[in-house]
Steps between C-alpha positions, in 0.01 A plus 500: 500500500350835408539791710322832523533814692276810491447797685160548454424890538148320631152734444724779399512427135251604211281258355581298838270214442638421156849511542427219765314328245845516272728385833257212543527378161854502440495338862279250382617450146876479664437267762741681754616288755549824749414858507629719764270849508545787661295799600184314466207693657164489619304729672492563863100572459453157295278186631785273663482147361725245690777683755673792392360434150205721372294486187685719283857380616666532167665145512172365609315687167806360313458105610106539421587592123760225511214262621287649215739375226539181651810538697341366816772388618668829641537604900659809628604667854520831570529758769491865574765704520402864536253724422466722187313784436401609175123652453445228697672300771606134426678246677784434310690146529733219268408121389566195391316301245608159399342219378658264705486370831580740769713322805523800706394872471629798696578856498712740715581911524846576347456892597571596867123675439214283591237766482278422214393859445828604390583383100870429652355224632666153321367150546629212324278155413676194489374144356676189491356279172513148389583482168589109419583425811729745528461798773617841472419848602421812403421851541296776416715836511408834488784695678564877613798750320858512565516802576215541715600686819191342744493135314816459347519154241789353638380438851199337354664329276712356790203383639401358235809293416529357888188343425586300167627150620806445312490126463138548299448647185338786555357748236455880547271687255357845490605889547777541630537897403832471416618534156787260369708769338595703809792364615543498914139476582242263562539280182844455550468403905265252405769339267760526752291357799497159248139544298515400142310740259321210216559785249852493514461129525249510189637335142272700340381842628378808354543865674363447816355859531210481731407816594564785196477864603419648826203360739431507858771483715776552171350864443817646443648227290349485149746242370406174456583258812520119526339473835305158503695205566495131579838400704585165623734405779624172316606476113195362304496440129348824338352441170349835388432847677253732319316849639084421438244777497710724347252559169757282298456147702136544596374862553539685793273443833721724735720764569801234528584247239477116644791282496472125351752203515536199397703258736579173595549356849 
């Protein structure tokens, strides 16, 4: 099974429309089995197409360039989270695509905020997939900061980890905005609480930098952070764990480095 998690830094980047071109591709030439997205946009004055989704949603854009190569094959949910303003306002959310059967779909608040106008604001999306006739779960993450005295992690994190039945494999992908070497934070809870990190699992890895320098929300912190993860709450064999968009393994198409693995279940 290939995995693949990306924060997507949606309608924010230059040269927006290409660098979707280059996630489709690798998508398509890759033949992912799921990828977990997070802050993937649209705007709140586009055309709405089906539910909350509107003609620019950026996993909606994404699946039609999919289609366009031939991988026709690909579904996705996805649902709004907050609010964010930049020149102009966009309703920010996290996804799911797989190309597999979806059993069951679902997403929840893990912040004690609910207001969608404030960027504190976390949702989570949730998909249970057939793969082989085996079922398992996962989720699209894209959590607060540690230290954050209104939404701190660890409460949502809480919430997040009450929800994961523990007699189902269950995957967890995305930003978690917690960096792996600070000891006593939110990497380290996770481990504790029982999640398995499939880099530390990995045979073969490489750095697993995802984020280098400073960017929004790290602007004090200009070293490079490991930050984007895929955990597990049961031991699965981990074949390989590489960073992707990082210019090296496929140039870059956001402010965050994606996360692939290769697994078996």
């Amino acid at each position: 099974m290939k995995l693949l998690t990306l924060n997507c830094h949606s309608w924010q980047e230059e040269n927006q429309s290409e660098k979707i071109d280059q996630l489709a591709k690798t998508i398509h030439d890759g033949s992912y089995d799921v990828i977990a997205l997070q802050e993937v946009s649209q705007l709140t004055s586009s055309k709405r197409l089906d539910g909350q989704v509107k003609q620019d949603n950026y996993a909606y854009v994404l699946q039609e360039r999919l289609h366009a190569l031939g991988s026709d094959n690909y579904q996705f949910v996805w649902d709004l989270a907050h609010l964010a303003h930049y020149e102009q306002v966009y309703e920010e959310g996290v996804a799911i695509m797989t190309k597999h059967p979806i059993q069951n779909q679902d997403s929840f608040f893990v912040s004690d905020q609910t207001d969608l106008s404030s960027g504190k604001t976390r949702k989570i999306v949730e998909v249970t997939i057939d793969y082989g006739g085996k079922a398992f779960t996962c989720y699209s993450c894209h959590l607060g900061w540690w230290y954050d005295e209104l939404e701190p992690a660890r409460h949502q994190m809480d919430r997040l980890l009450h929800r994961i039945p523990q007699h189902e494999l269950c995957l967890l992908m995305g930003d978690f905005n917690c960096e792996a070497s600070k000891r006593e934070e939110g990497y380290d809870y996770l481990l504790k609480q029982g999640l398995l990190d499939t880099y530390q699992l990995a045979e073969e890895k490489d750095t697993g930098i995802t984020v280098e320098g400073s960017i929004a929300g790290w602007a004090t912190s200009k070293a490079d952070k490991r930050i984007d993860y895929i955990f597990v709450n049961q031991e699965i064999e981990v074949n390989r764990s590489n960073v992707i968009f990082n210019g090296d393994n496929q140039p870059v198409v956001s402010d965050h480095y994606g996360v692939e693995v290769y697994c078996s279940l």
